[in-house]
N, C-alpha and C positions, 0 to 999 in steps of 0.2 A: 495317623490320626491327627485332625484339627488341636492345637492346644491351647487353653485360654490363658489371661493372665493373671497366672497361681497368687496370691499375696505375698507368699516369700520374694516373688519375683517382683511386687512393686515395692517389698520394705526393703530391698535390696538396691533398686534405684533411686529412692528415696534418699537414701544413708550415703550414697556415692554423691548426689548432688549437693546434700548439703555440709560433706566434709573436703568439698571444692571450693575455696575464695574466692577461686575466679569465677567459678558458676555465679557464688551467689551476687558478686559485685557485678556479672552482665545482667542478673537479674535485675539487681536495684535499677541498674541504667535503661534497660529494655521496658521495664513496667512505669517509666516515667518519658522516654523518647523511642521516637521512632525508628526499628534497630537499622535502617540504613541507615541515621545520622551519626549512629555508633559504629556502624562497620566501615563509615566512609574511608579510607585510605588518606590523610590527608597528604603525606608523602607525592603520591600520585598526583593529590589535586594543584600541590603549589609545584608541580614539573610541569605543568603544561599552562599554556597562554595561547591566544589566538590569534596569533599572525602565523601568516601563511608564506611562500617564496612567489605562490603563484595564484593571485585573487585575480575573482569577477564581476562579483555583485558588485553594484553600484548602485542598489536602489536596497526600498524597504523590506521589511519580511511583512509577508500575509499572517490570517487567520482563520482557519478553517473553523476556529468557535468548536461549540459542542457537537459535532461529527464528526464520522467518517471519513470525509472527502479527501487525505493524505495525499491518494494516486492520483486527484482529482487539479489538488493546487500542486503538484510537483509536476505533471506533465504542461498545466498555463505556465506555472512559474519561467518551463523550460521554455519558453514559447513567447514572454513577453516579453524576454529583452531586446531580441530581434524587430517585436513588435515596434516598442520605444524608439529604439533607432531610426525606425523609417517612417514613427510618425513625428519625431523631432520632441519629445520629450522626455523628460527626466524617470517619470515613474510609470507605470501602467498596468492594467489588469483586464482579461477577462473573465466573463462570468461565468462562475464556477457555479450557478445556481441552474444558470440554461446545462448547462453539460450533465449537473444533475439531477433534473427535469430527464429528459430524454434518456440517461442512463435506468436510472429505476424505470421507464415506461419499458426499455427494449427488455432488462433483466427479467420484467416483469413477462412479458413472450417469451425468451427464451429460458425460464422456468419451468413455464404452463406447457411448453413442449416436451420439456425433460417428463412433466408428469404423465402424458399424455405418451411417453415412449418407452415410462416402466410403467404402465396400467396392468398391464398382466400379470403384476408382480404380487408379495404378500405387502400389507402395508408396512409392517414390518421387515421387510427388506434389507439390508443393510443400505443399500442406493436410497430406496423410496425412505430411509430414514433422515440419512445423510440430507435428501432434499427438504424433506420436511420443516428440519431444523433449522435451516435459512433462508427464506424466501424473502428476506426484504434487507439485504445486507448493504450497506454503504461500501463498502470496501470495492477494491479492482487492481486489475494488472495492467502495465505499457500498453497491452497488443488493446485493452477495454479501450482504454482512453484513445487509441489510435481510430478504432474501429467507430467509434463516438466522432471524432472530431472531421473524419473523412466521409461521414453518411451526415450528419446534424451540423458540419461546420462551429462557427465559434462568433459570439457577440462581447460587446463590449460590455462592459458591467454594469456603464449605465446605463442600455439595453433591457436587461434584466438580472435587477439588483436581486441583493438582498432579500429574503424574510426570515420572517418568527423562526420557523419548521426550515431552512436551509442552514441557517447558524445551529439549530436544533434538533435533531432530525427522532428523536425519540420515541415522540408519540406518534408522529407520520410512519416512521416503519411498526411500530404496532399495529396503527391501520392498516394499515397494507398489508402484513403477514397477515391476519386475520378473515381481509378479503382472500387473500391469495391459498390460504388450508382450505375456507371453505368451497373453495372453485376447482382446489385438488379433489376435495370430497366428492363432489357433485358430478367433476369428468371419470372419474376413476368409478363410477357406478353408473354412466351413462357404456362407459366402455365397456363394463362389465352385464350391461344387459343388452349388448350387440348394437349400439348405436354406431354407423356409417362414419368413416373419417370426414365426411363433410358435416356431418350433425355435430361433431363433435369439434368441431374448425368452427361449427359457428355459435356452438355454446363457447368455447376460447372468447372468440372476438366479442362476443358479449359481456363478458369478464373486465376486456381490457377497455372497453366501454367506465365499466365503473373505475379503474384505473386511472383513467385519465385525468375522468371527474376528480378523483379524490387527490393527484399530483397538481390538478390546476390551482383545487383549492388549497391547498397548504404552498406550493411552491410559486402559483402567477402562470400565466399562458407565457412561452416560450415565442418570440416576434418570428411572425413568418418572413418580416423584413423590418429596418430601421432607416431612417434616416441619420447622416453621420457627420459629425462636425467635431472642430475640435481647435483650440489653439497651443499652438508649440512654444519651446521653453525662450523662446525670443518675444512671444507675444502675439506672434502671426496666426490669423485666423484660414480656415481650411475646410471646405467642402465638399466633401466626396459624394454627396445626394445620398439617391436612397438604395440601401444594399441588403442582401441574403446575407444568411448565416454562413450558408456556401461562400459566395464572393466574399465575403470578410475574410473568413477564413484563408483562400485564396490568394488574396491582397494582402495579407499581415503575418503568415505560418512563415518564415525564410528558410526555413529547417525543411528537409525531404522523411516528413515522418511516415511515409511508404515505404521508406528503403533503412528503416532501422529494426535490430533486432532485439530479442532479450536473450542477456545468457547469464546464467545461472552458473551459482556452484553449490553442488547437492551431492557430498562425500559418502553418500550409501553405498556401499560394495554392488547392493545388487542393480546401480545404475550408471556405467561407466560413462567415462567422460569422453566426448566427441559424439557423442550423439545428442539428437535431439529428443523431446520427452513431449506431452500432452496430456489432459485430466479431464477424465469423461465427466461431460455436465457443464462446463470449467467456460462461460463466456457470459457475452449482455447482445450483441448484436448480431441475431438469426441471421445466418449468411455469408459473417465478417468470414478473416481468414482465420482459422485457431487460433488461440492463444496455445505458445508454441515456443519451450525455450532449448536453447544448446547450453550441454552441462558442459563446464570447462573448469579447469583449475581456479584457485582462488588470486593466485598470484598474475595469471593473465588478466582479469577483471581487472585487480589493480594496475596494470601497465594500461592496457586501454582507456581504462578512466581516466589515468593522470594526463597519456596523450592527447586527449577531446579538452581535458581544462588548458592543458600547456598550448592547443591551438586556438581556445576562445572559446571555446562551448562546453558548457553545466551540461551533467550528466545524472538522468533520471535514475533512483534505486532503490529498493525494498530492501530491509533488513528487520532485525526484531529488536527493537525498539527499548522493551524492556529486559537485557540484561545489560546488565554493570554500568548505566548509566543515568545522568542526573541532570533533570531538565533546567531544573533553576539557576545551578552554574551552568548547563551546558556544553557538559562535556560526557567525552565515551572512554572510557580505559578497558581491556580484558582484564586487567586486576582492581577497577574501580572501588572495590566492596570489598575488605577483609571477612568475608561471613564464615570462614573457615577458624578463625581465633576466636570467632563470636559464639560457633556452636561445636569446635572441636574439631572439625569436620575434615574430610579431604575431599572434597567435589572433583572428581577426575572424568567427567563428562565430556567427550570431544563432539564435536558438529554433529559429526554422523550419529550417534549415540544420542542427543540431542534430537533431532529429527522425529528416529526412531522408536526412540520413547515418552514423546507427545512432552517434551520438556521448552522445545523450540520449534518457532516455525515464523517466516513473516511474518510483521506487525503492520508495516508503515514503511510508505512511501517518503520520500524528500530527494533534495536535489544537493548534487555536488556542485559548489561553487569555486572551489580553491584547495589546492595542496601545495605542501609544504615538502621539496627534494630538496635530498642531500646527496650530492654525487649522483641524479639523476635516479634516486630511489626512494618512495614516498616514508615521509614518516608521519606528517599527519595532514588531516583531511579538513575542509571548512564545507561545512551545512546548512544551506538552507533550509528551515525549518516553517512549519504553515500554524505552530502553536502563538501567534502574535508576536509581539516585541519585547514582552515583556523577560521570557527566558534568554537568560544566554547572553550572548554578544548582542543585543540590540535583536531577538529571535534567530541570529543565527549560533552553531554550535559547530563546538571541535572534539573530532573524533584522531584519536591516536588509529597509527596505523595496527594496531594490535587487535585492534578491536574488529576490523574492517576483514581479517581473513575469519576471523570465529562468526560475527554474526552477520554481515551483507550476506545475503541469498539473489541478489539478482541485478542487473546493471542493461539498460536501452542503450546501444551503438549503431553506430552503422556499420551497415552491412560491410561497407568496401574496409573500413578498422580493422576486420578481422583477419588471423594470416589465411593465406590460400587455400591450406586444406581444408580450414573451418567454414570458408565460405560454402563450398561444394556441399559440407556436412548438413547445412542448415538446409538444403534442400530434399532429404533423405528423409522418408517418411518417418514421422515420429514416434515416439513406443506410447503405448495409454496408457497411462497409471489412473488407479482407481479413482472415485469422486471423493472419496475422501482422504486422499495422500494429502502429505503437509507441503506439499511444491504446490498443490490446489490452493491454498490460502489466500485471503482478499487481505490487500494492507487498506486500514480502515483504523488506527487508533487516530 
C-alpha cells in the first residue's frame, strides 16, 4: 500500500536537520549563494591552468549568441582554419546563419515525413509523442552537419550574416513548432480519411511552402550565388568572381568530410561495443546517409582524438555540457562540485546508469583544439567553445582528462584513424534504437 508522509515522519526530519550545524551553516550559505559557488571544489580549481603540450587555435572564439547552433559552429569552427590558410588570413568564419537557414527547412521535411510514416498510429504513441514534442529543435549531430554542408555547401559570413532570430532563435522555433503541429494535425487526418500518398506529398509541400516564408523572414534568403573578394593578412587584394554555395564549399572544405565518422561511447550493457547503432526518426536531410555511430571504448576516443590534434587537426565532439563544470572559469573536472558534503550525499552514478536513467545525455557540441601529454597519455584537453569570449580562456576552456571519459559521448574521425577491425565494423548494418534513446539527443545548448 501507497504511504504518505505521516507527521511523525516530518517531525522527525525536521529535528535531525536542525540539530545538524552543518546543515544549518549550508543552509545559511545556500539561501544567500548559489550552491554551485558553495560546492565549487576550489582545490581542484587552483590544480588546473590552461596551457596545453599540444595547441591549435590560433584565432578567436565564436558566438553562437542565444541558440542552439553548438554542432553548427563546431563543425565551421572545424572547417575555418583550413579555410584561413588558403585564403591567406588570420581569422575567418562562415555562415553559420546560411547552414541554419537550410537546416531547419530540410528538419522541417524530414519531420513532416516522420508524421506522415506514423499516421496510423494513436496520437498518443510513444513515437508520435516523442515527434511531437520536437519539431523545431536547434540542435544536431556530425553526420547533420555533414549531410548540410555536402547538399547546401557553405558561404562566407558576409554572404549571409547575422540576424535578430539567428542570434536568437526562440520565438522563430515557436513559430515554427506551431506551424509544424498544425500541419501534423491536418496530414494525420487527411491520412486517416484515405487521402492517396500523392495528396498527401502535396498537402507536405504546401506546408513547406509556408516554411520557407516564415525561415526567409526571420533568417534572410540564403544566396543562390555571391560574388567573392577578399584581402589577406599582407594586404593583397583577391578575386575569386562569382561563386555557389557548392563551389565555395569546394574551394575552402580541405578536410575530406565524406570520409569521416562518428563514434561514440555508450556503456549500456545492452549495446556492445564494436558495433555500429542508429535512431529511428534521428536526421535533417531526406536522403542523406543516417546518422550512424560505432560504439567503442572511451579510452580509444581519447587516443584518436589526441592523435588528429598531435597531427594538426581540431576534432569535432558532443558531450553534456552540464555536469561538473563552470563556464565563467572554464573549466571541466569529474570532481568539479563537492555536492556530496553539501547535501550528505554519495552520488555513485556511472555513465551507463546515467544514460539509463534520463540523468545524462548530450548537451553540446565544441571543438578540440589542444591536449596536454604526459608520457604520451592525455591529461588534459583545450576547447573551443562557441559561448563568445568572454568565458574562459579568452572563450576557450580546459577540460581535465577525467572529465572526458564520464561525460564526452561522441567524437568525428576519419575513417582511415580507425584500427582495421573497426573500419570494416562501420560498414555493418546498424542496430535501431528507438526515437527516443538518449544516443538520439541533438547538442543544442
Amino acid at each position: 500500500m501507497p504511504r504518505d508522509l505521516a507527521p511523525d515522519v516530518l517531525e522527525r526530519f525536521a529535528k535531525a536537520f536542525d540539530a545538524d550545524p552543518t546543515a544549518r551553516l549550508l543552509q545559511n550559505a545556500v539561501t544567500k549563494t548559489q550552491v554551485d559557488d558553495v560546492a565549487l571544489d576550489r582545490r581542484v580549481v587552483t590544480s588546473i591552468d590552461h596551457s596545453v603540450s599540444h595547441l591549435l587555435d590560433d584565432w578567436g572564439a565564436t558566438s553562437q549568441e542565444k541558440s542552439g547552433r553548438c554542432w553548427l559552429f563546431a563543425g565551421t569552427n572545424l572547417l575555418r582554419a583550413g579555410a584561413a590558410k588558403k585564403l591567406g588570413v588570420k581569422d575567418f568564419e562562415f555562415s553559420q546563419n546560411h547552414l541554419l537557414f537550410w537546416d531547419k527547412f530540410e528538419k522541417a521535411n524530414h519531420w513532416l515525413e516522420s508524421i506522415l510514416a506514423t499516421a496510423d498510429r494513436d496520437v498518443d504513441d510513444r513515437t508520435v509523442a516523442h515527434l511531437l514534442a520536437t519539431p523545431s529543435e536547434d540542435g544536431g549531430q556530425w553526420n547533420m552537419f555533414v549531410a548540410l554542408v555536402l547538399k547546401h555547401g557553405l558561404v562566407p559570413k558576409t554572404a549571409m550574416p547575422e540576424t535578430a532570430s539567428s542570434s536568437n532563435t526562440r520565438q522563430l522555433n515557436r513559430d515554427l513548432a506551431t506551424v509544424l503541429r498544425q500541419a501534423a494535425r491536418d496530414l494525420r487526418a487527411r491520412a486517416a480519411a484515405g487521402a492517396t500518398a500523392e495528396e498527401l506529398a502535396e498537402a507536405k509541400e504546401d506546408v513547406l511552402g509556408t516554411v520557407h516564408r516564415l525561415l526567409a523572414i526571420h533568417l534572410g534568403t540564403p544566396p543562390e550565388s555571391f560574388l567573392w573578394q577578399w584581402k589577406d593578412s599582407d594586404k593583397e587584394f583577391h578575386r575569386e568572381g562569382t561563386m555557389t554555395p557548392l563551389e565555395f564549399a569546394d574551394a575552402y572544405v580541405t578536410v575530406p568530410l565524406a570520409n569521416y565518422v562518428c563514434i561514440v561511447n555508450d556503456p549500456r550493457p545492452a549495446n556492445p561495443y564494436g558495433r555500429t547503432y542508429t535512431v529511428e526518426h534521428l536526421g535533417n536531410v531526406v536522403g542523406a546517409p543516417p546518422v550512424t555511430y560505432l560504439n567503442v571504448e572511451a579510452d580509444l576516443m581519447k587516443t584518436l582524438a589526441s592523435r588528429a590534434i598531435v597531427g594538426g587537426e581540431p576534432v569535432w565532439f558532443g558531450c553534456d555540457t552540464g555536469q561538473m563544470s563552470n563556464s565563467d572559469l572554464g573549466l571541466w573536472d569529474a570532481g568539479l562540485y563537492d555536492r556530496a558534503a553539501v547535501y550528505g550525499t554519495t552520488p555513485d552514478l556511472g555513465k551507463a546508469d546515467r544514460l539509463l536513467h534520463h540523468e545524462s545525455l548530450m548537451t553540446h557540441a565544441m571543438l578540440f583544439t589542444g591536449v596536454d601529454l604526459v608520457d604520451d597519455v592525455p591529461r588534459r584537453w583545450r576547447v573551443e567553445n562557441s559561448w563568445g569570449a568572454e568565458k574562459g580562456d579568452k572563450g576557450f576552456m580546459t577540460m581535465n582528462d577525467n572529465w572526458f571519459g564520464e561525460h564526452v559521448f561522441e567524437i568525428a574521425v576519419r575513417r582511415d584513424a580507425l584500427p582495421e577491425d573497426l573500419r570494416a565494423a562501420v560498414d555493418a548494418e546498424p542496430v535501431l534504437l528507438p526515437a527516443w534513446d538518449p544516443m538520439g539527443a541533438l547538442a543544442g545548448s
